[in-house]
N, C-alpha and C positions, 0 to 999 in steps of 0.2 A: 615478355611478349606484349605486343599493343595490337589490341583490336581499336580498329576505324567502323565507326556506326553509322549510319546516316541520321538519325534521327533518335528524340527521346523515346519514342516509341521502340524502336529496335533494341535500345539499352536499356528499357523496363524490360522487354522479352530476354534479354541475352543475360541481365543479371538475375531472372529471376531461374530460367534452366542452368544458369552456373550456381544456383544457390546462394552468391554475391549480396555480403548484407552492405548496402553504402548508405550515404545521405539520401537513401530516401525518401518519399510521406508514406506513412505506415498506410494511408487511405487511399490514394490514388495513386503513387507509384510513382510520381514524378521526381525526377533529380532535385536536391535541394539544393541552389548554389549558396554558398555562404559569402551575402555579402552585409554583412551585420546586422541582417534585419533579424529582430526577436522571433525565433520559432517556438511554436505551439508544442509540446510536451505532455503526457499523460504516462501512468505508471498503471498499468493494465494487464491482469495474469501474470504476476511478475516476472514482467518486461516492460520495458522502458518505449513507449511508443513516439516519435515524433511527427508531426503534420505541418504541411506548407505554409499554410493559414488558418486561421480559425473555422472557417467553413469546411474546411477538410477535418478539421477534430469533430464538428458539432456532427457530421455525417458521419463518422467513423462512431461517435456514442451512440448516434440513434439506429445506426445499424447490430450492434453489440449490447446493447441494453439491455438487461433481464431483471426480475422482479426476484428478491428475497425475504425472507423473514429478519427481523433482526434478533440476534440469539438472545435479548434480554425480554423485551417486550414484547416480540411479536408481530410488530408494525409492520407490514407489507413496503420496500422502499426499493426506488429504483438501484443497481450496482455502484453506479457515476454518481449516486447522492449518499454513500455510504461511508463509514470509517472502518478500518481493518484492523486488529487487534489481533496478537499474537500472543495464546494461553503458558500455562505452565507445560502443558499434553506437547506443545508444539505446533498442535494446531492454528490454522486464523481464521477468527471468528468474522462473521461482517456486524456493525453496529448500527443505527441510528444517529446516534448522538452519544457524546462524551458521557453525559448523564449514567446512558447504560454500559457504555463500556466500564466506568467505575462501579459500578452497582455489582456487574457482571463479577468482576475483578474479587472487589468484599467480600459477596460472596463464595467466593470460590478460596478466596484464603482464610479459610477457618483456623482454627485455633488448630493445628497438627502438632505434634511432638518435634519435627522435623523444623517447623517452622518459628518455634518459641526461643528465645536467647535472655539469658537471663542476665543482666545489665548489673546487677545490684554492685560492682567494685567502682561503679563507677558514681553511684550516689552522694552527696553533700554528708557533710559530716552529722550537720544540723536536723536530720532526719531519724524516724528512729528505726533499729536496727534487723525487725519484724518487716521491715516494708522492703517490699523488691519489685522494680519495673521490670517489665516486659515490652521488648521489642517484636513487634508481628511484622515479617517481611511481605 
């Protein structure tokens, strides 16, 4: 079946009552034609957003922007200025910075039963026989 539209407008209206996911700006709504020019891209509530241009991303962050803690520190930081981190729990954390997402991490992997491997067939001969590495995952 082919629908004839008149206008982008009519085909922002008609794709979004058909529920119709196409090329277009997650911000404004507009058709993307793809004629090689580099589109704008964001990974937002895992979903994959794409925008016409960059003004249509920077309004689409400042519209959507919220403030969180970061789970290590504490530090108040915007969403769009953040790192995401996915724990052992399954959960995802938001971070600051690398710094705390490792820190986060350390601490979180303690020394468990679960977590210990004990290496030692694999030691140099030249060692002595009392000593045994651990591997912490």
């Amino acid at each position: 079946m082919v629908h004839r539209l008149c206008s982008d407008t009519c085909f922002t209206k008609f794709r979004a009552t058909k529920g119709l996911k196409t090329n277009c700006c997650d911000n404004c709504g507009v058709y993307i034609y793809n004629k090689g020019l580099p589109l704008e891209y964001l990974f937002h509530e895992g979903q994959q957003k794409r925008f016409c241009n960059s003004a249509c991303l920077a309004m689409y962050k400042k519209k959507n922007t919220k403030v969180y803690p970061c789970m290590w520190c504490k530090t108040l930081c915007k969403n769009f200025d953040m790192l995401s981190s996915v724990g052992r729990n399954g959960k995802m954390g938001l971070f600051c910075s690398v710094c705390c997402i490792t820190s986060h991490k350390v601490k979180n992997a303690g020394p468990t039963g679960t977590n210990l491997l004990s290496i030692q067939h694999l030691k140099p001969a030249s060692l002595p026989d009392n000593l045994e590495m651990v591997l912490v995952f």
